[in-house]
C-alpha positions as CSV (number, residue, x, y, z in Angstrom):
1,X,43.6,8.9,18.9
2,X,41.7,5.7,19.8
3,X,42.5,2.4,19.2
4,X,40.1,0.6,16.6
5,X,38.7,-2.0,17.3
6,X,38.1,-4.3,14.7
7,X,34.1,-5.1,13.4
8,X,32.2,-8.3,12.2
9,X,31.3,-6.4,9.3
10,X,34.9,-5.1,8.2
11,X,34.6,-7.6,5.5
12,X,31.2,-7.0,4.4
13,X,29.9,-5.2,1.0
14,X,29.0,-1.7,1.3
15,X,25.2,-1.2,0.4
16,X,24.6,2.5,-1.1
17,X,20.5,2.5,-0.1
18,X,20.2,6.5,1.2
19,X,17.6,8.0,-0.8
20,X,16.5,4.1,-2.5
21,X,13.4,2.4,-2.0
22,X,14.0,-1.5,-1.2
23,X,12.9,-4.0,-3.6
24,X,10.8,-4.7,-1.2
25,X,8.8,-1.8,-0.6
26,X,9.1,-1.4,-4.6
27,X,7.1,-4.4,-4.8
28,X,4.3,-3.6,-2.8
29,X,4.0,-0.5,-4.3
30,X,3.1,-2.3,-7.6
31,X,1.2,-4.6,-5.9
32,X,-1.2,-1.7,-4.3
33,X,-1.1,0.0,-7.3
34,X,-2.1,-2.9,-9.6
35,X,-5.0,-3.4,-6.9
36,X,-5.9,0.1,-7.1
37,X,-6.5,0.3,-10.7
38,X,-8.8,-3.4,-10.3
39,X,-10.9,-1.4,-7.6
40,X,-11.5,1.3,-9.6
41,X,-12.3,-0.6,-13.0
42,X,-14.7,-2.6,-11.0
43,X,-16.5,-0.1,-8.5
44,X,-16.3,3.3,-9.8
45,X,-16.4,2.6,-13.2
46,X,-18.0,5.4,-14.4
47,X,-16.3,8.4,-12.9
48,X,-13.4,11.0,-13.9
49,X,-10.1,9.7,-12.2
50,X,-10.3,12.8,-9.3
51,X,-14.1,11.5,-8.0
52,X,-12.7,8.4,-7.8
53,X,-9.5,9.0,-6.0
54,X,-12.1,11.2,-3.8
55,X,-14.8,8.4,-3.2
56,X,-12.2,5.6,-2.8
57,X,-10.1,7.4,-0.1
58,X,-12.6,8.0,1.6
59,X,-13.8,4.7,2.1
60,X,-9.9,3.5,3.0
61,X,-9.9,5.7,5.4
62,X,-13.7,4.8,6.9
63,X,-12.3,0.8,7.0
64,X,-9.1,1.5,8.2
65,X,-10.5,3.7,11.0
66,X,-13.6,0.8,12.1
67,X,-13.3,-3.1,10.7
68,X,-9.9,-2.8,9.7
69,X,-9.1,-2.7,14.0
70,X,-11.0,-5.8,14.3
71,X,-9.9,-7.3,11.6
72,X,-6.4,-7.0,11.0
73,X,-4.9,-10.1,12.9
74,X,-7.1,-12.1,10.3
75,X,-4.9,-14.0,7.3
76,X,-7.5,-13.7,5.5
77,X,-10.3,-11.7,4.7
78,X,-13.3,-12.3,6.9
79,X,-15.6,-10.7,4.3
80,X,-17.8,-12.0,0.6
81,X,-14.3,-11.9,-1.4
82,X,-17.0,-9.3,-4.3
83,X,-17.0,-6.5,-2.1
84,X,-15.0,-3.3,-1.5
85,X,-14.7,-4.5,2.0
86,X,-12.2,-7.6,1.1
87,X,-10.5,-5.3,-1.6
88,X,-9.6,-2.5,0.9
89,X,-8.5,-5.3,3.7
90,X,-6.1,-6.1,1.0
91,X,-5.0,-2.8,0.8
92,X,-4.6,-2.2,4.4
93,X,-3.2,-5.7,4.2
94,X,0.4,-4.7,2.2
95,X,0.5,-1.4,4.2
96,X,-1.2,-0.6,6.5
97,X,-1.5,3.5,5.6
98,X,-3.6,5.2,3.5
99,X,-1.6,7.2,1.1
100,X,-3.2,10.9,-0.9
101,X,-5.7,12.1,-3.7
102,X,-3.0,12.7,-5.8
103,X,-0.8,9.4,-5.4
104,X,-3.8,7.3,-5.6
105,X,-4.4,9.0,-9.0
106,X,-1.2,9.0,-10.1
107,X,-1.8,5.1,-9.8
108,X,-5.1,5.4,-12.1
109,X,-2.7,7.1,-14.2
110,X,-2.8,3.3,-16.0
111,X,-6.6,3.1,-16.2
């Protein structure tokens, strides 16, 4: 058998995490979420949950794929602070993915 050689983190706390989301990444779920639910109140008002879901995805994936490259290594948003443009840098802004139909509504759920 080998010898063991001792560790800097002998004395540290265990950390169960597998199969956890970090507080972290908790948070900026909310935080996309939250700004889903804003987005959707104020530009697709009038439409079922699913055609907005549809309609919004869409368009995060049209920015992410054209200004969102130029834009990106901004701090802030380069565009009128009203528009879907500025709301979907945002998004791109706490993760930079564009998530599903379904877990975008699932996040409408709160509409």
């Amino acid at each position: 058998m080998k010898a063991h050689h001792p560790s800097a983190f002998d004395d540290a706390a265990p950390m169960e995490r597998r199969g956890r989301r970090t507080n972290e990444t908790l948070l900026r779920l909310d935080e996309r979420d939250a700004l889903l639910v804003a987005i959707a109140r104020r530009f697709y008002g009038g439409l079922s949950r699913r055609e907005t879901a549809h309609m919004l995805r869409r368009s995060w994936l049209l920015y992410q794929q054209g200004r969102w490259r130029r834009t990106s290594s901004e701090l802030k948003p380069p565009h009128d602070a009203e528009t879907l443009d500025a709301a979907l840098w945002h998004l791109l802004w706490i993760k930079d993915y564009v998530p599903s139909e379904m877990t975008i509504r699932r996040a409408l759920a709160y509409l």
